[in-house]
MDTraj code that builds the backbone (N, CA, C; nanometers):
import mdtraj as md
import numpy as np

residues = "UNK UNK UNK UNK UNK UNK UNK UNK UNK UNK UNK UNK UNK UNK UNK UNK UNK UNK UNK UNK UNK UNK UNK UNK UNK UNK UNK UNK UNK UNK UNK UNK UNK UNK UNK UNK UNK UNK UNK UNK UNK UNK UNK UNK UNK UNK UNK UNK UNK UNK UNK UNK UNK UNK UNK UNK UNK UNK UNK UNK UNK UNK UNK UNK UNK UNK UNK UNK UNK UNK UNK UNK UNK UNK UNK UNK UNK UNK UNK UNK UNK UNK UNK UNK UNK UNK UNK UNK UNK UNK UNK UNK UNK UNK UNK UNK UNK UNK UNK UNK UNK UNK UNK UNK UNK UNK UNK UNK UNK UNK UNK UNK UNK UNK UNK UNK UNK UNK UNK UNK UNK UNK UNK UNK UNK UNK UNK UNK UNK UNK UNK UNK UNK UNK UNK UNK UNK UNK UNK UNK UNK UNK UNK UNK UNK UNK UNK UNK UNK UNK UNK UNK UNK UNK".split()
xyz = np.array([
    [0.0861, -0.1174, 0.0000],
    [0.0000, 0.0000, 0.0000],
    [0.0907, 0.1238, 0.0000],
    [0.0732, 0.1987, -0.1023],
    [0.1782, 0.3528, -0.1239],
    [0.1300, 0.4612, 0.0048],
    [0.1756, 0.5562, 0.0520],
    [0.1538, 0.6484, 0.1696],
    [0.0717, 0.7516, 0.1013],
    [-0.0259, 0.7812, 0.1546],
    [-0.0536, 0.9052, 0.0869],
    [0.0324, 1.0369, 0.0351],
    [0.0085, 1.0869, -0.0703],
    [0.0769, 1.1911, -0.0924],
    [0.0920, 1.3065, 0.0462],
    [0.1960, 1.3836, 0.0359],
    [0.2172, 1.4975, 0.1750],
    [0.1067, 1.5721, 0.1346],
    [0.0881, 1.6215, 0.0419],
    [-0.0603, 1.6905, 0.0214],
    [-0.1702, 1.6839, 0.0545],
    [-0.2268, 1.5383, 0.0300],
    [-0.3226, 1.4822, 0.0842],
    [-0.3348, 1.5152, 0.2227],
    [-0.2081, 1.4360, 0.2687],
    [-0.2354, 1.4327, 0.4242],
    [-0.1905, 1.5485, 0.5181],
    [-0.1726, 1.6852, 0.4363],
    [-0.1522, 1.7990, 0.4947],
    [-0.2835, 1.8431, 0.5300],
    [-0.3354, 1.8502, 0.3495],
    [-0.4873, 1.8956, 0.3809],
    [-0.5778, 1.7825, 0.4972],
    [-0.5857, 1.7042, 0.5442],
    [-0.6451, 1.6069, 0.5680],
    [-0.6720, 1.6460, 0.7328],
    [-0.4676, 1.6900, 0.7453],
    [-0.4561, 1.7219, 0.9359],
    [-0.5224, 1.8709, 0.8830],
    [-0.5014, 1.9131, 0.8512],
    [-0.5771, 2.0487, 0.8196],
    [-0.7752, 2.0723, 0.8904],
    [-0.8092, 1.9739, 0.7840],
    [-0.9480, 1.9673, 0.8158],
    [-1.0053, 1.9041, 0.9273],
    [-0.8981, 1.8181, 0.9977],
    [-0.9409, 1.7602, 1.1212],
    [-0.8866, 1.8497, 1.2200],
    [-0.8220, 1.9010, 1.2415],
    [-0.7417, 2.0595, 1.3160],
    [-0.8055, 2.1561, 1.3200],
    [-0.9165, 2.2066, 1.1976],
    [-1.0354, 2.2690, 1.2077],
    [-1.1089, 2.2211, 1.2155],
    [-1.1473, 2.1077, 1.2402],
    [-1.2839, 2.0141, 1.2794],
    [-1.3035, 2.0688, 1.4390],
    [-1.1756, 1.9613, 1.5221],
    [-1.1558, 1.9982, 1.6276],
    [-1.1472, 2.1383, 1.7201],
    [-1.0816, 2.1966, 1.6432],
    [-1.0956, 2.3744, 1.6568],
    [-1.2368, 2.4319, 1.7412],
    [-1.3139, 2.4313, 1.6321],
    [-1.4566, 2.4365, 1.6071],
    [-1.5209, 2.3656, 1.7239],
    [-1.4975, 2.2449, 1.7498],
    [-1.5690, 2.1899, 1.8092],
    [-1.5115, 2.2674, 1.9842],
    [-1.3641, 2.2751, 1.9857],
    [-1.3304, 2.3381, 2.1221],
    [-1.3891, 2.4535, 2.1521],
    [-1.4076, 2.5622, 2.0349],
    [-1.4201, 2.6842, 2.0362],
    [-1.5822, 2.7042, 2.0415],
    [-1.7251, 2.5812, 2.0368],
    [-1.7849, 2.5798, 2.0255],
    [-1.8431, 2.5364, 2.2077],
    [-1.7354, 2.4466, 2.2220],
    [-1.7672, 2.4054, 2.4365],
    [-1.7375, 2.4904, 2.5025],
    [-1.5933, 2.5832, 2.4508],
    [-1.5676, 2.6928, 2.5529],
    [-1.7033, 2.8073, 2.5079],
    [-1.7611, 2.8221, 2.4057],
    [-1.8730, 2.9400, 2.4266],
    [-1.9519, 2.8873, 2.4778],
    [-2.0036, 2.7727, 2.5340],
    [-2.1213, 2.7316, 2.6035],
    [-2.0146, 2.7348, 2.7438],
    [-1.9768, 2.6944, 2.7842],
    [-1.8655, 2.7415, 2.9531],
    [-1.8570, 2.9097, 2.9335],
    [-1.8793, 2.9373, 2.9018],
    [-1.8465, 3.0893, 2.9081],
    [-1.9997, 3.1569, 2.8967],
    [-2.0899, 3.1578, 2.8216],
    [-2.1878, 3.1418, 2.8440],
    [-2.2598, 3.1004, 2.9693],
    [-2.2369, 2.9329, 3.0176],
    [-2.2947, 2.9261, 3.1497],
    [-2.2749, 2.9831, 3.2493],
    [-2.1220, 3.0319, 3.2453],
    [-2.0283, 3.1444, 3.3505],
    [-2.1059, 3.2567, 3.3482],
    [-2.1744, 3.3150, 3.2582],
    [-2.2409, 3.4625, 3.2504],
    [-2.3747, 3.4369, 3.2830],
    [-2.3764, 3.3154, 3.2870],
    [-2.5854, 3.2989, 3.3083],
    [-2.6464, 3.3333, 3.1979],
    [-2.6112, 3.3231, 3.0756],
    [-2.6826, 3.3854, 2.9454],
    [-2.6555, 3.2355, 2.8647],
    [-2.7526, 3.2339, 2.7574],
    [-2.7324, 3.1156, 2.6226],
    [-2.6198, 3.1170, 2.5127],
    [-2.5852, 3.0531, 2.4594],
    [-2.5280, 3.0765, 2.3839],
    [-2.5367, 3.1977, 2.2399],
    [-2.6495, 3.1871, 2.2065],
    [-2.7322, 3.2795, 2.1552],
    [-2.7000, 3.4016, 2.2040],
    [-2.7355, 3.4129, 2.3448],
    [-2.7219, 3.5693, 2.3881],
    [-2.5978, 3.6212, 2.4062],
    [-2.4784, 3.5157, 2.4026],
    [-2.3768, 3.5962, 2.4199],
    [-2.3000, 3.5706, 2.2864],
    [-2.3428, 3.4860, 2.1619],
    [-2.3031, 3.5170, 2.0141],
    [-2.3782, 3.6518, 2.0088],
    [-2.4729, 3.6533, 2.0525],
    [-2.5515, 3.8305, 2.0266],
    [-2.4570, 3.9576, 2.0973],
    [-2.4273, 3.9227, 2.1907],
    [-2.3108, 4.0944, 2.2395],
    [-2.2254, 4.0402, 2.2147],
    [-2.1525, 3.9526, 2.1425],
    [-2.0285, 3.9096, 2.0842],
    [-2.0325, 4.0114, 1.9779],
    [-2.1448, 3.9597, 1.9006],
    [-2.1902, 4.0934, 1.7339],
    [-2.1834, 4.2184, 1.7634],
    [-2.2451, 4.2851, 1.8516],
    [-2.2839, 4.4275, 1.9293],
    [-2.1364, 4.4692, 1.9739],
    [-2.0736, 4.3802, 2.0300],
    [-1.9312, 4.4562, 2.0761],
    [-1.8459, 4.4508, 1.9486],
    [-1.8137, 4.3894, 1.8286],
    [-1.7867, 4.4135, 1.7249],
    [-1.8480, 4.5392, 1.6347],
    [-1.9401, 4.5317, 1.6370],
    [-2.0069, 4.6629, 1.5430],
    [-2.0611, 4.7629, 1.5995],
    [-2.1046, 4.7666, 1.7701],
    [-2.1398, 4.8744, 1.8134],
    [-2.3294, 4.8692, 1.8533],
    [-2.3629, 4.9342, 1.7301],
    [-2.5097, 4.8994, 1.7230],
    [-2.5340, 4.8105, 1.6419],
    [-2.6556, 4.7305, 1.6188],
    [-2.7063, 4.6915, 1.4946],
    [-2.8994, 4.6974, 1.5201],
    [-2.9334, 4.6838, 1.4077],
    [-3.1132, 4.6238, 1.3780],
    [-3.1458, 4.5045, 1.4654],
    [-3.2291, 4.5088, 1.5146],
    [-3.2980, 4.3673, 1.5696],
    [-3.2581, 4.2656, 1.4635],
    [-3.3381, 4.3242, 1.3363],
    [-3.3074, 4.2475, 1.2304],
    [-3.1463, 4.1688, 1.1874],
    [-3.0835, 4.2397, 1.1994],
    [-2.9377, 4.2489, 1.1588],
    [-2.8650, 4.1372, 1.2716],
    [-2.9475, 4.1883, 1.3735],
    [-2.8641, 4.0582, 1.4995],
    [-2.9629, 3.8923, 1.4416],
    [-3.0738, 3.9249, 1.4187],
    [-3.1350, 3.8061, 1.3663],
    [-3.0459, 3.7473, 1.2437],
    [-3.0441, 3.7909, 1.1486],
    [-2.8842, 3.7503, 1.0603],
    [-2.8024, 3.6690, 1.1244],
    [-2.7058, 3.7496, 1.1770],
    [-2.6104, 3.7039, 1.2758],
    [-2.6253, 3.6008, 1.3718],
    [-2.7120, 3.5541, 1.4012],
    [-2.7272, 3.4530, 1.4955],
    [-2.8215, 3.3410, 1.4437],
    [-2.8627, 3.3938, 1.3215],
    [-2.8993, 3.2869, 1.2680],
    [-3.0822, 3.2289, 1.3085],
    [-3.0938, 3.3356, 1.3942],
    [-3.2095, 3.3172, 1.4620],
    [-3.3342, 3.3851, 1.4310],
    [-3.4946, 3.3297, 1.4167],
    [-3.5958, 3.4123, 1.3919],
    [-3.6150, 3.5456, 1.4690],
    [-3.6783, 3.6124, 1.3923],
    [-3.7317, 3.7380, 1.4446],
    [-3.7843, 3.7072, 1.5981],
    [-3.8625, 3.6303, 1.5990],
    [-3.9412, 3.6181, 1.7290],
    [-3.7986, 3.5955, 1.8353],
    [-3.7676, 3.4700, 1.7812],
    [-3.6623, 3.4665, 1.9151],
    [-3.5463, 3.5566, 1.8806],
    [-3.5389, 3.6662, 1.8261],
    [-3.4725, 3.7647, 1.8902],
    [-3.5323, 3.8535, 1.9902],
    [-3.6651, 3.8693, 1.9393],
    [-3.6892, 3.9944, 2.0099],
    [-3.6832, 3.9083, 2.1514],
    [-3.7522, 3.7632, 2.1498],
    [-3.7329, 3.7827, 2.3309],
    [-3.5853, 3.7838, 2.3972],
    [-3.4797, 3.7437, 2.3062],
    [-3.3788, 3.7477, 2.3657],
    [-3.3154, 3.8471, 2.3597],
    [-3.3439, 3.9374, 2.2599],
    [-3.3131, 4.0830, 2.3103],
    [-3.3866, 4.1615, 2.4686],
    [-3.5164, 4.1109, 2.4480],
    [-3.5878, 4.1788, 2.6048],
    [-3.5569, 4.0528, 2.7349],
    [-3.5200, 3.9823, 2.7580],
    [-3.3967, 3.9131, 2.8149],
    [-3.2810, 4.0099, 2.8721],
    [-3.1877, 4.0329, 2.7298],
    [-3.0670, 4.1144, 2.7366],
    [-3.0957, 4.2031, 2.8294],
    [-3.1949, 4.3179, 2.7625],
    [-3.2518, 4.4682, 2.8291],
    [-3.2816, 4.3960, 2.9778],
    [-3.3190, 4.3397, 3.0155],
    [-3.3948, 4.3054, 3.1509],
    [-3.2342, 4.2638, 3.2461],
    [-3.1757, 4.1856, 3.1769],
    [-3.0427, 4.1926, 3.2228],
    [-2.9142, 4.2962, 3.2138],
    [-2.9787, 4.3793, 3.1855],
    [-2.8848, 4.5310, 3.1477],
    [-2.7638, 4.5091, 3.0846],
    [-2.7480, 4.4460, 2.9700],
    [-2.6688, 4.3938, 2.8803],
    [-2.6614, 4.5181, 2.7659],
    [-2.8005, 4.5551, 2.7189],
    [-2.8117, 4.6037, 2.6351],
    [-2.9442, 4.6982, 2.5878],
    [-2.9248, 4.8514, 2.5041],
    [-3.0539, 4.8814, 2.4963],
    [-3.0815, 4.8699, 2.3863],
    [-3.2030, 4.9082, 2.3517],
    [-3.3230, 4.8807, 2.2355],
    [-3.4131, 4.9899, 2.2308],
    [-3.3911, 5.0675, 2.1160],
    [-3.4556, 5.1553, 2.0932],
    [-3.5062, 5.1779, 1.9486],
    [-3.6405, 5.2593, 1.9170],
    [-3.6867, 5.2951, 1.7892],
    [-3.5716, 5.3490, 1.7438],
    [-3.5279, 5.3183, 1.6290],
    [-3.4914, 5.3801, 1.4926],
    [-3.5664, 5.5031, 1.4741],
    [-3.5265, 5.6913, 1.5075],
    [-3.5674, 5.7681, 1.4612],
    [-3.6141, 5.7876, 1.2970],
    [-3.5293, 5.7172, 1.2342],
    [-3.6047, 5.7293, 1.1282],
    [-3.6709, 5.6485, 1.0173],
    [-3.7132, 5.5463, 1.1087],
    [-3.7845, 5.3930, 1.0435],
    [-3.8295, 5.3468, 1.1671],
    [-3.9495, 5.4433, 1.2265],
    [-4.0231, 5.3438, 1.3789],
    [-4.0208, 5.1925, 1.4051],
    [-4.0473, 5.1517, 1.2810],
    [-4.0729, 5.0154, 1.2834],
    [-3.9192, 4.9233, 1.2940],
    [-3.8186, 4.9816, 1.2790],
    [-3.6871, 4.9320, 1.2978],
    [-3.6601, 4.9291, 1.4784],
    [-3.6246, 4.8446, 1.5342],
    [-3.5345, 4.8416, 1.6098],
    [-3.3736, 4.8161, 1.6856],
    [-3.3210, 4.9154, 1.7076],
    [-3.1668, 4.9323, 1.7228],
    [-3.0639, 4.9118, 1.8373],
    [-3.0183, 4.8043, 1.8423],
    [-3.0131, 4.7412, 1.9759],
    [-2.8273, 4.7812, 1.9684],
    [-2.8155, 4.8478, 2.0708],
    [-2.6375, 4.8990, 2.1064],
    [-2.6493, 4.8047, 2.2637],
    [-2.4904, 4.7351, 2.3080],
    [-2.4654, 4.6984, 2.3681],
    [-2.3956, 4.7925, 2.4853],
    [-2.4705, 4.7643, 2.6131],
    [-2.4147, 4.9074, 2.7417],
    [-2.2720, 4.8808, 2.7872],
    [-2.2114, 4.9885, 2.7456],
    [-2.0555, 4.9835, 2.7199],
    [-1.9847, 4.9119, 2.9098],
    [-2.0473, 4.9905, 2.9635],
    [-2.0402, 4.9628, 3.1319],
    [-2.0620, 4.7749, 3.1371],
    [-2.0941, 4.7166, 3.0334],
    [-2.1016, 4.5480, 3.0789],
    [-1.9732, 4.4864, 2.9681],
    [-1.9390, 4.5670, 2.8663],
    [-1.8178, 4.4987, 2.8226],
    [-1.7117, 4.4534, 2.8640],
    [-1.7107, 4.4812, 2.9951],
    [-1.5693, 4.4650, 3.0931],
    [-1.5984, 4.3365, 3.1312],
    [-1.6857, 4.3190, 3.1545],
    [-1.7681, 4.2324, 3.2535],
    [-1.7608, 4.0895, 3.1329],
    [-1.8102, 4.1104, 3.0153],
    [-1.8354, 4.0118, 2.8850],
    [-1.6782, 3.9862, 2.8784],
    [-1.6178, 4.0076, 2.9014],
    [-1.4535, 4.0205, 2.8528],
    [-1.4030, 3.8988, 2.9332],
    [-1.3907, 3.9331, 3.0579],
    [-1.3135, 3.8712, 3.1751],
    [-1.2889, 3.7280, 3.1744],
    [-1.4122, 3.6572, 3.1250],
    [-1.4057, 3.5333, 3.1088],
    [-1.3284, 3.5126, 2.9861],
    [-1.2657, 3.5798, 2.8982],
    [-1.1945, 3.5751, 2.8078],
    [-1.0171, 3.5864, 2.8435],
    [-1.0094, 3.6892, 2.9629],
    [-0.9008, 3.7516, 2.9317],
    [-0.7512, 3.6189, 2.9523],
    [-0.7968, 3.5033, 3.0151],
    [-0.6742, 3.4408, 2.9877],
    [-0.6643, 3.3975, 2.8565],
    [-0.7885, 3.3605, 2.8000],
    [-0.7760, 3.3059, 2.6429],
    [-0.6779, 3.4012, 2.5700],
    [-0.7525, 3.5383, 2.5848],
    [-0.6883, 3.6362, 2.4799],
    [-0.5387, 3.6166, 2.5116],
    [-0.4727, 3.6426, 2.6106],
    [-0.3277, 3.6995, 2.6188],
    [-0.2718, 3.5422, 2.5994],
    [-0.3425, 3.4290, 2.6040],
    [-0.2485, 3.3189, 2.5500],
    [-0.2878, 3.3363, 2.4102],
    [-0.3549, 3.3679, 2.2737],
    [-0.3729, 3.3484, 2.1428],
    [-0.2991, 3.4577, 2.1595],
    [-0.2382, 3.6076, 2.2296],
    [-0.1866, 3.7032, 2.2080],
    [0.0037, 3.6655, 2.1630],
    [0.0312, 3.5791, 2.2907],
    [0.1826, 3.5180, 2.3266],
    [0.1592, 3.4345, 2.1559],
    [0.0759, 3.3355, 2.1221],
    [0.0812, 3.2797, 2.0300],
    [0.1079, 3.3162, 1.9358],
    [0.0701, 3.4364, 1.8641],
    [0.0687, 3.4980, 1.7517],
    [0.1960, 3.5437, 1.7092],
    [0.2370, 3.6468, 1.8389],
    [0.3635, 3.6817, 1.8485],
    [0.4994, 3.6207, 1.7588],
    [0.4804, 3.4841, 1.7690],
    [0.5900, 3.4108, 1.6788],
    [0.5558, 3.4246, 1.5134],
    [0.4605, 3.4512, 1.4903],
    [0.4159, 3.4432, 1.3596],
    [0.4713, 3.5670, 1.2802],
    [0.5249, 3.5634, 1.1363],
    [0.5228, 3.6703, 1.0996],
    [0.4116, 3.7152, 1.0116],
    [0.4115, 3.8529, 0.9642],
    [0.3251, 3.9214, 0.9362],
    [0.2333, 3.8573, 0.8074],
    [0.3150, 3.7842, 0.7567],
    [0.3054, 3.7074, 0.5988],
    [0.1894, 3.5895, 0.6629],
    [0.2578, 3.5488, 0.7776],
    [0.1310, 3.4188, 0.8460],
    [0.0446, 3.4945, 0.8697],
    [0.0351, 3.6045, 0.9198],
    [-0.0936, 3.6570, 1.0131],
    [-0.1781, 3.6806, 0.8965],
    [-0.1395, 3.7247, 0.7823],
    [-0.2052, 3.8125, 0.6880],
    [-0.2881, 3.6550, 0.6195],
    [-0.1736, 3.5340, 0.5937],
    [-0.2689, 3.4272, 0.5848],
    [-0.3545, 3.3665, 0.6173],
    [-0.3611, 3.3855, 0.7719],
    [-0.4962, 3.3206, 0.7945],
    [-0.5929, 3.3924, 0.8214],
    [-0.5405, 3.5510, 0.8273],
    [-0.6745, 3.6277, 0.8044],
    [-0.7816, 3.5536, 0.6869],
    [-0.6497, 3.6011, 0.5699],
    [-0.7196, 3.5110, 0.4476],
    [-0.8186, 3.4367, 0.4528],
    [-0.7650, 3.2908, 0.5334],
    [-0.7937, 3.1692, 0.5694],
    [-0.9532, 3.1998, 0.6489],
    [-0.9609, 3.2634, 0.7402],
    [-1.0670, 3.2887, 0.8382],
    [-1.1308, 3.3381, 0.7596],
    [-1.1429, 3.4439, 0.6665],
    [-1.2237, 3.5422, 0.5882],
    [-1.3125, 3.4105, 0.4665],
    [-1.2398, 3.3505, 0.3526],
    [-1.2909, 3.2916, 0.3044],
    [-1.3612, 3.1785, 0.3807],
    [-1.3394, 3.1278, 0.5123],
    [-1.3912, 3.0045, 0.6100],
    [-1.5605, 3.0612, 0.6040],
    [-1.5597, 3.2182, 0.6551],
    [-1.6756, 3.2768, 0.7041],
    [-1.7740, 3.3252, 0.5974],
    [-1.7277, 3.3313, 0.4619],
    [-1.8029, 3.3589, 0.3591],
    [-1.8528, 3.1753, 0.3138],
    [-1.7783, 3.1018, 0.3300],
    [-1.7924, 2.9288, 0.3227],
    [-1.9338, 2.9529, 0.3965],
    [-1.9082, 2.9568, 0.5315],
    [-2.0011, 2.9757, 0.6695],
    [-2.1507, 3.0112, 0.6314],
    [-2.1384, 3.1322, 0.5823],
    [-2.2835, 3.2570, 0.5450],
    [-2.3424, 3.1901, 0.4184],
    [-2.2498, 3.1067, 0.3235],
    [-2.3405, 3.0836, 0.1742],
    [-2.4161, 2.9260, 0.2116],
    [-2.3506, 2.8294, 0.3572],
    [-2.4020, 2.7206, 0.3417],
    [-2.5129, 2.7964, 0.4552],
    [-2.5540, 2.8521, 0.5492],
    [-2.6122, 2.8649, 0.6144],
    [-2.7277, 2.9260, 0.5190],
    [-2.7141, 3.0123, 0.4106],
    [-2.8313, 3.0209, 0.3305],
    [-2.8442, 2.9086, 0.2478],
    [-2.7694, 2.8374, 0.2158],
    [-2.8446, 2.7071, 0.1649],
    [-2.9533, 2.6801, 0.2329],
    [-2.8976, 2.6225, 0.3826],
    [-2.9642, 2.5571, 0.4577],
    [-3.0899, 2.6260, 0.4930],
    [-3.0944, 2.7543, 0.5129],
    [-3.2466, 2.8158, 0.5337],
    [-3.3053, 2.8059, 0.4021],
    [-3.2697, 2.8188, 0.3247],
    [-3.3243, 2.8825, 0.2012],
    [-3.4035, 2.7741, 0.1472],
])
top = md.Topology()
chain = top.add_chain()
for i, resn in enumerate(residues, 1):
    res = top.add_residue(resn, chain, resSeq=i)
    for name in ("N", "CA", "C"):
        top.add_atom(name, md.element.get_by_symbol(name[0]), res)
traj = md.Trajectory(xyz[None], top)
């Protein structure tokens, strides 16, 4: 029996390295989550909000992949837990615009901060040529991400 080509079995540890990834990066948001007393849902939701600031009810529904309905209750959830406010859109009533209360980002963080400064030490060795690659790498992963997830609704 011949060995697989190095190619093969580059790509191969590749896809099982992001299999696994995924799957770690998917237990630690539910532990981190249960740590905050919120769902997973609600804290992929001020995950989005602390990235962009504000967004649409709508727009977090996108993002999380979730119906209208169960946003809005998990947005009035959030608000009730002073996570976040929700207000009319001055100029589209019917829009609602949900910004995350800057005073709880500290708080959303903490359970992070050993992660961060170890992926921080990590990086460090990399040069700029790697970093810029797996931006790459991550960028096309997440457009992969958004076109099967409209498959799948669609």
């Amino acid at each position: 029996m011949s060995p697989k080509p190095a190619r093969a079995c580059a790509i191969a540890d590749l896809m099982r390295a992001g299999r696994e990834t995924a799957r770690l990066s998917m237990v630690f948001r539910y532990a981190i989550a249960e740590r905050l007393g919120l769902t997973v849902s609600d804290l992929e939701c001020l995950d989005y909000l602390a990235d962009v600031g504000s967004a649409s009810a709508g727009q977090v529904a996108e993002r999380t992949n979730l119906t209208t309905g169960a946003v809005t209750s998990m947005l009035r959830r959030l608000q009730q837990a002073g996570y976040v406010t929700a207000e009319r859109d001055p100029a589209d009533r019917r829009r609602v615009i949900v910004t995350l209360r800057p005073e709880r980002t500290a708080e959303l963080g903490r359970p992070y901060e050993r992660f961060a400064a170890q992926a921080e030490r990590l990086v460090e060795g990399y040069t700029v040529e790697e970093i810029e690659l797996l931006v790459r790498h991550y960028e096309r992963m997440q457009t992969m991400y958004r076109a099967e997830l409209d498959h799948l609704s669609g």
